[in-house]
ZAGU-262707 format. One record per residue: residue number from 1; residue in three letters; x, y, z of N, C-alpha, C in turn. Coordinates in steps of 0.001 Angstrom, whole numbers, plus 500000, padded with zeros to 6 digits. Layout:
> NUM  ALA  X  Y  Z  X  Y  Z  X  Y  Z
...
END
This chain:
> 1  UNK  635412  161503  698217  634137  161205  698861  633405  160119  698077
> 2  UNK  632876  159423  698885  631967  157886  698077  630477  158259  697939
> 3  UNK  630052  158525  696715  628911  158309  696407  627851  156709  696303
> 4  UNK  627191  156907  696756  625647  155710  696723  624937  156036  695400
> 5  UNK  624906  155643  694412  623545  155668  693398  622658  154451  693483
> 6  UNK  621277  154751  693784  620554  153815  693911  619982  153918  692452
> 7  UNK  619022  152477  692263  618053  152169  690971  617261  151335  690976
> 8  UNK  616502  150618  689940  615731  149842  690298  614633  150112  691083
> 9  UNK  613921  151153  691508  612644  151213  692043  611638  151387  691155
> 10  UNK  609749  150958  691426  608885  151342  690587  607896  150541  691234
> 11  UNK  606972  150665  690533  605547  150673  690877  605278  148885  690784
> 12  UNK  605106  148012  691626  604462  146722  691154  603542  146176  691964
> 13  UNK  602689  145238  691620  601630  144202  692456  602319  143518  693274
> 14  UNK  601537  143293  693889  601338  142171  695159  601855  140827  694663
> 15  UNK  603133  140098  695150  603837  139015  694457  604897  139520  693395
> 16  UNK  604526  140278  692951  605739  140247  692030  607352  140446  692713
> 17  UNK  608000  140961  691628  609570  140868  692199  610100  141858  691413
> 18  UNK  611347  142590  691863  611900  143888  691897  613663  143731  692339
> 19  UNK  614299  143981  691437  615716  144375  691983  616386  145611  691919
> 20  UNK  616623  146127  692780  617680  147368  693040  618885  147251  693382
> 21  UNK  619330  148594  692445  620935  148425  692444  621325  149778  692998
> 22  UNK  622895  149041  693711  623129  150488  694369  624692  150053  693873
> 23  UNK  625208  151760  692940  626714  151777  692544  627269  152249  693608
> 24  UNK  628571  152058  693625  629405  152775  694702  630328  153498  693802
> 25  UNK  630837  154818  693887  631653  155271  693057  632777  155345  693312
> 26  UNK  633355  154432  694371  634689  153872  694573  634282  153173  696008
> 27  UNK  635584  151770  696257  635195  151281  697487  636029  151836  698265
> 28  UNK  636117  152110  699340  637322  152500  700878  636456  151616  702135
> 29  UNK  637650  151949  703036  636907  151139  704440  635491  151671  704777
> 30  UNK  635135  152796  704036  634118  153034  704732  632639  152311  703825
> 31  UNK  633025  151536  703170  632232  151185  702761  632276  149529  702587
> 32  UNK  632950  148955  704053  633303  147727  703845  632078  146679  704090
> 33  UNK  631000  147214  704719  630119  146382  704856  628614  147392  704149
> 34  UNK  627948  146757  703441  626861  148134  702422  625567  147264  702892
> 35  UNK  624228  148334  703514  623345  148254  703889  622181  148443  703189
> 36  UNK  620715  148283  703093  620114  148418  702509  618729  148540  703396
> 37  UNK  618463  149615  703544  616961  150615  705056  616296  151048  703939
> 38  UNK  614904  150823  705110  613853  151786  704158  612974  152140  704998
> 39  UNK  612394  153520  704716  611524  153964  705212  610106  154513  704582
> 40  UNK  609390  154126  705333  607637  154204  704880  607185  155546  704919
> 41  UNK  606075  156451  704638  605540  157419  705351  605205  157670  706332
> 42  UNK  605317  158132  707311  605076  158557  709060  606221  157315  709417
> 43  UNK  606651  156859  709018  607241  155410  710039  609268  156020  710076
> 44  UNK  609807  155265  710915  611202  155675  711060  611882  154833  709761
> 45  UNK  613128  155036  709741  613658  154174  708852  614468  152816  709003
> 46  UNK  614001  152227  708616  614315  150351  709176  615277  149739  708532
> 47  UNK  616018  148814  708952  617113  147939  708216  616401  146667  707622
> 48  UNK  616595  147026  706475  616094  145239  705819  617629  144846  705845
> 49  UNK  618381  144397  704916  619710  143936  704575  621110  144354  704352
> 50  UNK  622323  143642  704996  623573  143925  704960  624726  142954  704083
> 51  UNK  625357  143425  703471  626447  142471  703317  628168  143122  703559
> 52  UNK  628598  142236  703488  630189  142543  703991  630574  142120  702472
> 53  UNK  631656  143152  701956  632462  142918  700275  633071  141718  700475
> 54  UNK  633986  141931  701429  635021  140635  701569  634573  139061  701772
> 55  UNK  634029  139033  702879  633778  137526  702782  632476  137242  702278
> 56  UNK  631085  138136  701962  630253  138007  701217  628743  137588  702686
> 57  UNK  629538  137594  703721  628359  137323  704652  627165  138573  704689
> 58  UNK  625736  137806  704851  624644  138667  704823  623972  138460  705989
> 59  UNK  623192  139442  706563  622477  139852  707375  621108  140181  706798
> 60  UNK  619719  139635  707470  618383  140126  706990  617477  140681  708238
> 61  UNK  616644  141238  707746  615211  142475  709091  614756  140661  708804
> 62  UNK  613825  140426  709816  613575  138744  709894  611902  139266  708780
> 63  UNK  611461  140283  708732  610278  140871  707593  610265  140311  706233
> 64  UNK  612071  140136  705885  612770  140049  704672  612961  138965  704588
> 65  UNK  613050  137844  705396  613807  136550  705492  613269  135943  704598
> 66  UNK  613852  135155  703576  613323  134362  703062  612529  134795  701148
> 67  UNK  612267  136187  701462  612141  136695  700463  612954  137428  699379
> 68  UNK  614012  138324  700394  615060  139548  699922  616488  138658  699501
> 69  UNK  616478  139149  699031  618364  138615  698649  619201  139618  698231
> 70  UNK  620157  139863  699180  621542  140834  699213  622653  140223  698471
> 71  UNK  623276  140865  697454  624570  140150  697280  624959  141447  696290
> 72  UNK  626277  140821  696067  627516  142123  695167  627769  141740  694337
> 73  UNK  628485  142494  693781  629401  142316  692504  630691  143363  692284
> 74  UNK  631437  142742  692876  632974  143490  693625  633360  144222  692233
> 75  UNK  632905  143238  690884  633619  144062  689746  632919  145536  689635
> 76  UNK  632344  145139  689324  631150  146479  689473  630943  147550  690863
> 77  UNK  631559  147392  691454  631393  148213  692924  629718  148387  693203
> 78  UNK  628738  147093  692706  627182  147134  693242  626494  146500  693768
> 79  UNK  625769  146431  695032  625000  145934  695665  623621  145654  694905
> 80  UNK  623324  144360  694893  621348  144241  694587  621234  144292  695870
> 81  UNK  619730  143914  695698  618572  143105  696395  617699  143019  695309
> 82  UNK  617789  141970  695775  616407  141012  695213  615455  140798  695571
> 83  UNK  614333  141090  695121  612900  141168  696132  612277  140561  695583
> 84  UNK  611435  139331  696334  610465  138764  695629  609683  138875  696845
> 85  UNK  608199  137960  696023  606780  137796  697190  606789  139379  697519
> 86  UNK  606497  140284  697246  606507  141473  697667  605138  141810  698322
> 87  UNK  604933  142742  699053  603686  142861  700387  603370  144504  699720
> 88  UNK  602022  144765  699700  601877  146103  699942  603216  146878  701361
> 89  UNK  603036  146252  702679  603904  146609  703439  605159  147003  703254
> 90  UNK  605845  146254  701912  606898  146604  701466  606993  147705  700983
> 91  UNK  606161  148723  700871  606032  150155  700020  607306  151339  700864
> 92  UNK  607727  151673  700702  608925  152780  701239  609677  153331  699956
> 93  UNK  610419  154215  700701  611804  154818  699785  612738  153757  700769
> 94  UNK  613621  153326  699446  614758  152286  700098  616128  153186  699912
> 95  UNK  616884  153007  700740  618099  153508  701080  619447  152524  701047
> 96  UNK  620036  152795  700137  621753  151965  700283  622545  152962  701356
> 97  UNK  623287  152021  701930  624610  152700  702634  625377  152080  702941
> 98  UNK  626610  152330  703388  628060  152547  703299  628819  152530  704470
> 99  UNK  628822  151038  705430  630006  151827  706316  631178  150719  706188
> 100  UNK  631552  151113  707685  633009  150536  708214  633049  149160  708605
> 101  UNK  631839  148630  708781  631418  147195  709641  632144  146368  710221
> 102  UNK  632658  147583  711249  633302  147453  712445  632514  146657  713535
> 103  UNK  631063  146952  713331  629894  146761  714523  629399  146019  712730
> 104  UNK  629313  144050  713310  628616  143117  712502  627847  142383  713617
> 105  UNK  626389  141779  712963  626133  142455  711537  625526  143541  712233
> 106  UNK  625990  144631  710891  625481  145944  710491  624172  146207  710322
> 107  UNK  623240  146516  711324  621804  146647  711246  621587  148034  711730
> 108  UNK  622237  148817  712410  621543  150051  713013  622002  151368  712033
> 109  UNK  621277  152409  711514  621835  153365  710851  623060  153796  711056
> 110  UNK  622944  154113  712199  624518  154629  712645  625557  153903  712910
> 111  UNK  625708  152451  712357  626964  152057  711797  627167  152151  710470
> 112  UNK  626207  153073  709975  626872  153798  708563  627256  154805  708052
> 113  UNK  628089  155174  707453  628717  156518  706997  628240  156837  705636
> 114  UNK  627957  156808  705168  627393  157370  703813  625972  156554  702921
> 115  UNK  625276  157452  702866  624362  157072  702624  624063  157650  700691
> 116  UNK  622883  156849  700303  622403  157062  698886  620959  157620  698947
> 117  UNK  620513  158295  697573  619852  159248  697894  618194  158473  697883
> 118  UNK  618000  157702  697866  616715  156839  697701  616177  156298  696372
> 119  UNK  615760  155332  696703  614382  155007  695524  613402  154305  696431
> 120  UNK  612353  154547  695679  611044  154769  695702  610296  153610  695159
> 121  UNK  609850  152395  695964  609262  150958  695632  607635  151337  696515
> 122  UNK  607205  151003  695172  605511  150923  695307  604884  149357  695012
> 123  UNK  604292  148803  696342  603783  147442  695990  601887  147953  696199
> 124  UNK  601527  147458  695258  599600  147543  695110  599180  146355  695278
> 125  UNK  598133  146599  696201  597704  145026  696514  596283  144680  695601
END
């Protein structure tokens, strides 16, 4: 079974910048394309960013464009993001996951199979 460890969450201002890491504790197909959702209080949970291992293509929520940056590190079996310009709005528990990315790009929850257990990004304005 493939575990998600997420990291990198915490408390920052308005503008600053934040990276989270998500390990994978082994890769399989089901984790050929790795996602990165978050969800707010009362709100559902949303797709900011995707990438595919193999050819390295990314997908962004258009919220993120321009700010977020997805990328890997195949040695390491870990996904960042990179967050800069950060918004109070940006405040959620962020979620890594894990699928098959069979269905590209990978934006809807349920083209994922395994998910990580959260962290917790606080932006103060």
């Amino acid at each position: 079974q493939v575990q998600l460890v997420e990291s990198g969450g915490g408390l920052v201002q308005a503008g600053d910048s934040l990276t989270l890491s998500c390990a994978a504790s082994r890769r399989t197909f089901i984790t050929t394309a790795m996602g990165w959702f978050r969800q707010a209080p009362g709100k559902e949970r949303e797709f900011v960013a995707a990438i595919r291992w193999s050819s390295g293509g990314t997908y962004y929520a258009d919220s993120v464009k321009g700010r977020f940056t997805i990328s890997s590190d195949n040695a390491k079996n870990t996904v960042y993001l990179q967050m800069n310009s950060l918004k109070p709005e940006d405040t959620a528990v962020y979620y890594c996951a894990g699928g098959r990315g069979i269905n590209w790009p990978s934006f809807r929850s349920y083209h994922y199979d395994v998910w990580g257990q959260g962290t917790q990004v606080t932006v103060s304005s």
